[in-house]
C-alpha positions as CSV (number, residue, x, y, z in Angstrom):
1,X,-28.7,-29.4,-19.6
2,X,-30.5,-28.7,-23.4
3,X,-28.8,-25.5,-25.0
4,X,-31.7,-23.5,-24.1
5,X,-30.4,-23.6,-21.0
6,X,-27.3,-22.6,-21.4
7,X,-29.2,-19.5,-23.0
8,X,-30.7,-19.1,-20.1
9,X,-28.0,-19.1,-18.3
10,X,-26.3,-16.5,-20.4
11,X,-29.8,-14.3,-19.8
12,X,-29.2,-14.3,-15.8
13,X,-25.2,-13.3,-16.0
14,X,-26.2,-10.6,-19.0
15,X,-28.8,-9.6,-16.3
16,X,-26.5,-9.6,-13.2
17,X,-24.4,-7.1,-15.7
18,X,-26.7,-4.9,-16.0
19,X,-28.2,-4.8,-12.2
20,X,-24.4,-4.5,-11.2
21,X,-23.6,-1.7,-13.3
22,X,-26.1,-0.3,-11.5
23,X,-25.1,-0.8,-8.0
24,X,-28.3,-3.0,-7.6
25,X,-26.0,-5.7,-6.2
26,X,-28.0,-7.8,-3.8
27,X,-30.2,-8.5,-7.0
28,X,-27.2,-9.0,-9.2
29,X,-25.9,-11.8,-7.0
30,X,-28.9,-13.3,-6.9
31,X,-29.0,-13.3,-10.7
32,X,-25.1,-14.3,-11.1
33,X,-25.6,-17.3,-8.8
34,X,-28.4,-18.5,-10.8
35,X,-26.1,-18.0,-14.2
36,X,-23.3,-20.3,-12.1
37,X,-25.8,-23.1,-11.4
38,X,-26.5,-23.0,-15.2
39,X,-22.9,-23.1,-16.3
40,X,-22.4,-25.7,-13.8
41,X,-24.9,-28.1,-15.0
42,X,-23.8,-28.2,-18.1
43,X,-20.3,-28.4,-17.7
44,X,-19.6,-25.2,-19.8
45,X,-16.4,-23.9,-18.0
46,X,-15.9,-20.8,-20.0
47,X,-19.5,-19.7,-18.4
48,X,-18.8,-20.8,-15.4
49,X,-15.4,-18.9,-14.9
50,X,-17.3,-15.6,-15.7
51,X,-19.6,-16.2,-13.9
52,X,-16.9,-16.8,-10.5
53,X,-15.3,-13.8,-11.9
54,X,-18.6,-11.7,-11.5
55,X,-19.8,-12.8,-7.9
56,X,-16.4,-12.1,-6.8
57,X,-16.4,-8.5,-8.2
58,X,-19.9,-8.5,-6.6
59,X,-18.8,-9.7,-3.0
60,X,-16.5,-7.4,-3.3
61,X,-18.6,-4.3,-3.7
62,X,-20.8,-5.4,-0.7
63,X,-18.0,-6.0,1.8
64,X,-17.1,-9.9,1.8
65,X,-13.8,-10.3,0.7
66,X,-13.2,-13.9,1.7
67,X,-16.6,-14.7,-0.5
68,X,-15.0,-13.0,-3.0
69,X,-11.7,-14.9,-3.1
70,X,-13.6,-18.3,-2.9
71,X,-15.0,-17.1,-6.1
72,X,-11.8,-16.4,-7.7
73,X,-10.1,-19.4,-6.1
74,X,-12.2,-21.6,-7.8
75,X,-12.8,-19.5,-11.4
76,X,-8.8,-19.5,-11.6
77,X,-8.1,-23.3,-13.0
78,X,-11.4,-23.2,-15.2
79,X,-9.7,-20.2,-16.8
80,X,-6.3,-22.0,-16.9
81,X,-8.0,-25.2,-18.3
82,X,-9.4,-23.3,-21.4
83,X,-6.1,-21.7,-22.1
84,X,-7.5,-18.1,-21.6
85,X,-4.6,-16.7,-20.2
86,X,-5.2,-13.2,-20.5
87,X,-8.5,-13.7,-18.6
88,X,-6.7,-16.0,-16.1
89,X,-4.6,-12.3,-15.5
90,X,-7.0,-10.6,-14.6
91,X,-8.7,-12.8,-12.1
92,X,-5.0,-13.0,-10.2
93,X,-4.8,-9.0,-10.5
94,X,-8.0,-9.2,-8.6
95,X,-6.7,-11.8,-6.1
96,X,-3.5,-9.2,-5.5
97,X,-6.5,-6.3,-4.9
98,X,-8.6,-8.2,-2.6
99,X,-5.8,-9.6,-0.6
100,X,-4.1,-6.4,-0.5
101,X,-7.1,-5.1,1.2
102,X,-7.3,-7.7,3.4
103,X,-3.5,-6.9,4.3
104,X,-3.0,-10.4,3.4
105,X,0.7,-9.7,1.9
106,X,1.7,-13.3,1.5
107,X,-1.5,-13.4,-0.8
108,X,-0.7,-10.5,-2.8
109,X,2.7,-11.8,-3.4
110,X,1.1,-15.2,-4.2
111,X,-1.5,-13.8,-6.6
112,X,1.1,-11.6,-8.6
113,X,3.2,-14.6,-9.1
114,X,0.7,-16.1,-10.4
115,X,-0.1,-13.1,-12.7
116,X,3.2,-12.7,-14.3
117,X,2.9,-16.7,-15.1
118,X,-0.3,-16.1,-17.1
119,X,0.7,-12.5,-18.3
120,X,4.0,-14.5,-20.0
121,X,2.0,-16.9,-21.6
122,X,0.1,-14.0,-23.8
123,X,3.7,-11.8,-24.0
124,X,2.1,-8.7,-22.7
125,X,5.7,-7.0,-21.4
126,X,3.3,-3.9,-20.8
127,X,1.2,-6.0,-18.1
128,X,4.3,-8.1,-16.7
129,X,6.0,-4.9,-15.7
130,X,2.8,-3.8,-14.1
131,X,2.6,-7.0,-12.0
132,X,6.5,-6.8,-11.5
133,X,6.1,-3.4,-10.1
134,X,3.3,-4.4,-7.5
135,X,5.0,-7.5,-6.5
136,X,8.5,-5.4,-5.9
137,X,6.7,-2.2,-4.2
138,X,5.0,-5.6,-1.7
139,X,8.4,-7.1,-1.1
140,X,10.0,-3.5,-0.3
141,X,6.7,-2.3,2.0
142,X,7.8,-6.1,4.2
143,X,11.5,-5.8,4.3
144,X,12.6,-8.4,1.5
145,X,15.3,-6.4,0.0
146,X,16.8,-8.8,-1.9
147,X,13.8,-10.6,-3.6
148,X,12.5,-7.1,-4.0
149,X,16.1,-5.9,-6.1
150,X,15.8,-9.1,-8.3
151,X,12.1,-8.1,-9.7
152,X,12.9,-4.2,-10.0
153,X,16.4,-5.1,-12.1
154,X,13.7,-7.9,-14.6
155,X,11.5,-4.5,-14.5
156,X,13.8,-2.3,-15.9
157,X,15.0,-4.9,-18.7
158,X,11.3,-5.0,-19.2
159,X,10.6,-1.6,-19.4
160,X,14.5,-0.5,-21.6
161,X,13.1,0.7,-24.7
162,X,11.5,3.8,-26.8
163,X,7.7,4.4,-25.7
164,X,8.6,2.8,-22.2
165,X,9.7,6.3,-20.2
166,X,6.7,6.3,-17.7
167,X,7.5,2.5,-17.1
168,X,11.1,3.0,-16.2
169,X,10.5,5.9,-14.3
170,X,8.2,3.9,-12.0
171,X,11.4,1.3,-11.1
172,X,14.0,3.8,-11.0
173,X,11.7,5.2,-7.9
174,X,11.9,1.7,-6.5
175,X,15.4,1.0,-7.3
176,X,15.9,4.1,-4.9
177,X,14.0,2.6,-2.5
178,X,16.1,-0.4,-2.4
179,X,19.6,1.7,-2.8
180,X,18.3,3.8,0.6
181,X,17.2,0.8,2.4
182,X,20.8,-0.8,1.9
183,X,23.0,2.4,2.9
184,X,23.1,3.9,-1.1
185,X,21.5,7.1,-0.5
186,X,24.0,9.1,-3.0
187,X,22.7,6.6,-5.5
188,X,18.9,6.4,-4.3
189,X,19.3,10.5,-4.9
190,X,20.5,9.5,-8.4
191,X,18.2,7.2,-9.8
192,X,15.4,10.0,-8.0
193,X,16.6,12.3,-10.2
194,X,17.0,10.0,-13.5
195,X,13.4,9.0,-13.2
196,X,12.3,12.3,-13.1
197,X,13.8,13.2,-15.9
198,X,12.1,9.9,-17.4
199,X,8.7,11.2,-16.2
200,X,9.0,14.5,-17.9
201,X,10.0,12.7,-21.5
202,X,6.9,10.5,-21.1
203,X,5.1,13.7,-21.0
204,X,3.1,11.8,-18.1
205,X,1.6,14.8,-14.7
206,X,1.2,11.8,-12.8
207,X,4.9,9.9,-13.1
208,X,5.9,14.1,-12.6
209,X,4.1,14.1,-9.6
210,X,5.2,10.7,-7.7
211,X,9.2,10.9,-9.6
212,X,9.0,14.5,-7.5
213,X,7.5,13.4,-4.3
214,X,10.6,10.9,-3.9
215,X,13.1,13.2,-4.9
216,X,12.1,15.4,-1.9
217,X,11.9,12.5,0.4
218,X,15.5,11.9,-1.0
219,X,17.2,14.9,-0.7
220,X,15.2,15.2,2.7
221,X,17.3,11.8,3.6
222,X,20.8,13.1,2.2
223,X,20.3,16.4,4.5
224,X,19.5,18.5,0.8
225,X,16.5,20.3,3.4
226,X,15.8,23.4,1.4
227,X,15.8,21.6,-1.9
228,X,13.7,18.7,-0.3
229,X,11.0,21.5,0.1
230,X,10.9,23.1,-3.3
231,X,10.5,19.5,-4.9
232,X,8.1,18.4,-2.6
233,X,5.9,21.7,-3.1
234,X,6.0,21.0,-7.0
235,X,4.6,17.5,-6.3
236,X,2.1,19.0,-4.1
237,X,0.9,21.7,-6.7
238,X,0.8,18.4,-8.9
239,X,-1.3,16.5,-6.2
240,X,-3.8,19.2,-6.3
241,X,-4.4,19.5,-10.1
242,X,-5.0,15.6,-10.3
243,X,-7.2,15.6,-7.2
244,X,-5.1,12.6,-5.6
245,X,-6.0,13.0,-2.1
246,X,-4.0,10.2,-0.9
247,X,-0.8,11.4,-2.3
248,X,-2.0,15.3,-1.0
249,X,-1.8,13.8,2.5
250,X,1.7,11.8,1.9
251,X,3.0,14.6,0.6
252,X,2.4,17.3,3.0
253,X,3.4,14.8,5.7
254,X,6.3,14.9,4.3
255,X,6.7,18.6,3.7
256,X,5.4,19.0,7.3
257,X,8.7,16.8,8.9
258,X,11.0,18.8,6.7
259,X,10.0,22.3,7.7
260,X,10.0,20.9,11.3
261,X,13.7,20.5,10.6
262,X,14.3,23.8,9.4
263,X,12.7,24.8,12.3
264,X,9.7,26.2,10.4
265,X,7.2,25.6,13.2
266,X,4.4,27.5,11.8
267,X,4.6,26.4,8.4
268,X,4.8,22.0,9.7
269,X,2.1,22.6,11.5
270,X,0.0,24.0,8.2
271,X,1.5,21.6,6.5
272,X,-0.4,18.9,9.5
273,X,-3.6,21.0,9.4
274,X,-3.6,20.6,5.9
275,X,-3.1,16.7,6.1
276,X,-5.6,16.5,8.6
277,X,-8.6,18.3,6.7
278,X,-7.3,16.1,3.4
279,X,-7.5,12.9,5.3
280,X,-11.1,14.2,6.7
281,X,-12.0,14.3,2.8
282,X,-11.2,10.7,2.3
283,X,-13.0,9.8,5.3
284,X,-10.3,8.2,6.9
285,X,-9.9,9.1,10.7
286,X,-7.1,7.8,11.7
287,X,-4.7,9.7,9.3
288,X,-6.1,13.0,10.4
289,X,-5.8,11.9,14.0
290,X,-2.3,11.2,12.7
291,X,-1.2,14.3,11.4
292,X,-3.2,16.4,14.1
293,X,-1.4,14.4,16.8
294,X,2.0,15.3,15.3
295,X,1.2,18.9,14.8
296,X,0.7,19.6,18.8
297,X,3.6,17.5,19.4
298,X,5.6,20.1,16.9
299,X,3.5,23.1,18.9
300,X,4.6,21.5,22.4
301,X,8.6,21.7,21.6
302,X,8.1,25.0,20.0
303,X,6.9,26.3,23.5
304,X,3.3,27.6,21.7
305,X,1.3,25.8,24.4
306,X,-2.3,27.7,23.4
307,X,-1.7,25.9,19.9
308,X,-0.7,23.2,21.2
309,X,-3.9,22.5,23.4
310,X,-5.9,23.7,20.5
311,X,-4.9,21.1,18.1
312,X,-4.9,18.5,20.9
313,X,-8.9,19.6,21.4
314,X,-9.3,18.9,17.4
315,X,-7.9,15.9,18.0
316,X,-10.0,14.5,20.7
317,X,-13.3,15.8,18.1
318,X,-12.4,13.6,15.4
319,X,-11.6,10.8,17.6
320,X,-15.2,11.3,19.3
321,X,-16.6,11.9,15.2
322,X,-15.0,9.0,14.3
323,X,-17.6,6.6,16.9
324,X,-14.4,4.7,17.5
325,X,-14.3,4.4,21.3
326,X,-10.5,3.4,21.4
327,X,-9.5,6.0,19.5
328,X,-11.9,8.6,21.6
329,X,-9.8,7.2,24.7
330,X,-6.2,7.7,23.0
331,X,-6.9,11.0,22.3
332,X,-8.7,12.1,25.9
333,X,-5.8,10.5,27.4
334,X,-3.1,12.8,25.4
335,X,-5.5,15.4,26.2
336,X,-5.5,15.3,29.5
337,X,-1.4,14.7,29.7
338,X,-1.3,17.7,27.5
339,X,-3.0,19.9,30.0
340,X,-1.1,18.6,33.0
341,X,2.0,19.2,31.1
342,X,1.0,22.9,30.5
343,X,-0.4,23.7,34.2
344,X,-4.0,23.2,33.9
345,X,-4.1,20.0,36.3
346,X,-7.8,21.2,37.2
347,X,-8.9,20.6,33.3
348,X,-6.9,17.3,32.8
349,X,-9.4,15.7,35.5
350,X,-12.4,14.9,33.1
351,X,-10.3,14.1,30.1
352,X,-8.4,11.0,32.1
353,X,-11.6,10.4,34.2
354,X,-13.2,9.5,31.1
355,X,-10.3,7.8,29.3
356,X,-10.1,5.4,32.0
357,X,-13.7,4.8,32.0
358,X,-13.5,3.7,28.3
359,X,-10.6,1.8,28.5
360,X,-12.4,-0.3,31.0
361,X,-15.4,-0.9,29.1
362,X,-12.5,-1.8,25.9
363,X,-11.2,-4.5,28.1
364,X,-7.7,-2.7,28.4
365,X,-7.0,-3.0,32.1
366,X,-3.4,-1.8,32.0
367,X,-4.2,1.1,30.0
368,X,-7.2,2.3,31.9
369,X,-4.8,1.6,35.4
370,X,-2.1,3.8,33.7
371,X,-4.8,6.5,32.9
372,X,-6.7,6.3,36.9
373,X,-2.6,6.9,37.9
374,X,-2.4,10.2,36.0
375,X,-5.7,11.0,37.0
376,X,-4.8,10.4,40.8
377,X,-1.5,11.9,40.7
378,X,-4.0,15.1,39.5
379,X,-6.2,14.8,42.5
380,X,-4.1,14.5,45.0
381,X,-1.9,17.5,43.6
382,X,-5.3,19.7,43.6
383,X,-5.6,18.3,47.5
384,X,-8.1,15.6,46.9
385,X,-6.0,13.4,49.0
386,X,-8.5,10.4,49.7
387,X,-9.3,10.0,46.1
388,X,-6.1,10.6,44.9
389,X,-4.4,8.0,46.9
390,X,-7.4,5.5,46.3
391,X,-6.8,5.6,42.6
392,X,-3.1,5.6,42.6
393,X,-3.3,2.5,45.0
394,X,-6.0,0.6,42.5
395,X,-3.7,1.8,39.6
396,X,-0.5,0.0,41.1
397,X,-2.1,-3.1,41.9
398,X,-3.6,-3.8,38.2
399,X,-0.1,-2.9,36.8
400,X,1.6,-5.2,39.4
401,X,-0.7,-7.8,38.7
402,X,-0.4,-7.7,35.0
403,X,3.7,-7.3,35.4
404,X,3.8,-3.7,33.5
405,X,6.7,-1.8,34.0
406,X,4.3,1.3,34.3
407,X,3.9,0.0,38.1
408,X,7.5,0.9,39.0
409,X,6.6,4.2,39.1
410,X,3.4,4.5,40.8
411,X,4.9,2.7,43.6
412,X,8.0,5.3,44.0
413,X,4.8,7.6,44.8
414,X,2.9,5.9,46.9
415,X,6.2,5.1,49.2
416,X,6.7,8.4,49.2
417,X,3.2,9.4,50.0
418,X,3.8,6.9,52.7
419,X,1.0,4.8,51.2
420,X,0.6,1.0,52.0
421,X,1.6,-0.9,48.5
């Protein structure tokens, strides 16, 4: 290939740039993979890494994450075979992201191995400690204690010094972490409490806001409950001036189980309501089914059945909203259990009619049998005996068949209906 070439080359990846920065990705792809073929040809590695770099970004955007790590996969050892290091970093901090997404956690783990390697070739203790911290708070999240104790003591070595406050803070929260998941929770409590002083002295809302959130978790833990809330409020007024939705909805999780323990019924369900409408924000489903779920299992043991049956209603809509039929079935299976549990057997018909029905159609058989048994055990207490009996018999045999221990007790009331089993 003539150096023109490699211009032109150059003139597709400035042009992918631009269409990318303008969300025009299809077109950008397009443009970045002609850029590749260019840099390919004529062996120019430096090119050809950013142009890897950039279809990865770019598969990323449009949904194909496995494209995107071939990309990086292979732009990695062209960056390592030019010695750019600090470029090589930021390809592996995209591997971690990607795979992280994919809930690959072996990958992330990988990747920010890989990271600290390049980020110690360029000395950038800023960018170690940040890899250190992701690859700790990964081995915490999957159990690995020890591995994860290792990395958080090399973090706070990193991180001892004047300017480094915010840093520290952030591995004195995960040094807790490890103290409460080995029995230390007088000590988690400590370092809680040190790194939110840290936070403060960094003069950093956001280290404020995530040093406070543990701290109430941590005094939640060492049976501190009053305390707990007033911390964890703080970190909530925090959550709201930064406009982080995610750690809104952690955080009133949170707040929600501790008032349950102080037997603040009223204000845990709030607390869930408040979850649930957050979690709506970010468009994520499942968390507000989540919190909506636990708040009429908090009205159920508080005796407000009306409340109860409410949320439980709000629950089944955002299942429905959500298009997600096995979600939709969950909830109109709780729903119906719900209204059986507080006397209205007549309106728990439709709810486990149609649970079944889409459990079916899921290819769940044991979980649509178990919903046809609640459904006949309704029936044939509203005196639809043939029915009843039909179902609960079709219910038994499915369980039996597929050796659930659900079947046990379908068959104590069939014998006692005098049923054939």
């Amino acid at each position: 290939m003539t150096a023109p070439d490699t211009g032109l080359a150059m003139k597709h990846l400035h042009e992918a740039v631009t269409r990318e920065r303008a969300g025009d990705y299809e077109r950008a792809l397009r443009a970045a993979q002609d850029a590749l073929t260019g840099f390919a040809t004529a062996r120019d590695r430096t090119g050809s890494a950013a142009a890897h770099h950039l279809l990865a970004i770019l598969h990323a955007h449009v949904g194909r994450p496995d494209k995107a790590l071939e990309h990086l996969n292979a732009a990695a050892p062209l960056r390592e075979s030019t010695g750019d290091w600090a470029g090589l970093a930021s390809l592996h901090q995209m591997r971690f992201e990607v795979a992280l997404g994919l809930g690959n956690y072996e990958g992330c783990r990988a990747a920010a191995e890989s990271m600290l390697a390049a980020l110690a070739k360029v000395g950038d203790r800023s960018g170690q400690a940040s890899a250190l911290h992701q690859l700790a708070q990964i081995l915490v999240g999957s159990g690995q204690v020890q591995d994860a104790q290792s990395l958080v003591e090399q973090g706070l070595w990193l991180t001892d010094g004047v300017g480094e406050e915010r840093g520290r803070s952030a591995f004195l929260l995960l040094a807790a972490q490890v103290d409460q998941l080995t029995g230390s929770s007088d000590r988690a409590l400590l370092r809680c409490r040190e790194a939110l002083r840290l936070a403060r002295s960094a003069n950093s809302r956001a280290a404020v806001v995530d040093a406070l959130h543990q701290l109430g978790v941590q005094l939640s833990v060492t049976g501190r409950l009053q305390e707990s809330v007033e911390r964890l409020e703080e970190a909530l007024d925090g959550r709201e001036v930064l406009r982080d939705l995610h750690g809104r909805g952690a955080t009133l999780t949170e707040l929600a189980a501790v008032e349950e323990r102080l037997g603040r019924h009223s204000e845990a369900i709030g607390r869930l309501r408040y979850a649930a409408r957050t979690y709506h924000e970010l468009d994520q489903p499942g968390g507000a089914l989540e919190a909506l779920h636990r708040a009429a299992e908090i009205a159920l043991a508080a005796e407000r059945g009306d409340e109860a049956l409410q949320l439980s209603a709000e629950q089944l809509h955002v299942a429905e909203a959500s298009g997600d039929p096995a979600a939709t079935a969950a909830a109109s299976f709780v729903h119906g259990a719900r209204l059986a549990r507080l006397g209205q057997a007549p309106a728990s018909v439709e709810p486990f009619r149609r649970a079944a029905a889409l459990q079916r159609s899921l290819g769940l058989p044991e979980a649509a049998a178990v919903s046809d048994g609640m459904l006949g055990q309704v029936l044939l207490a509203q005196g639809q005996t043939s029915e009843g009996a039909a179902l609960l018999q079709g219910a038994y045999k499915t369980l039996r068949a597929l050796g659930s221990p659900n079947a046990d007790d379908l068959h104590e009331l069939i014998t006692a209906l005098g049923e054939p089993s």
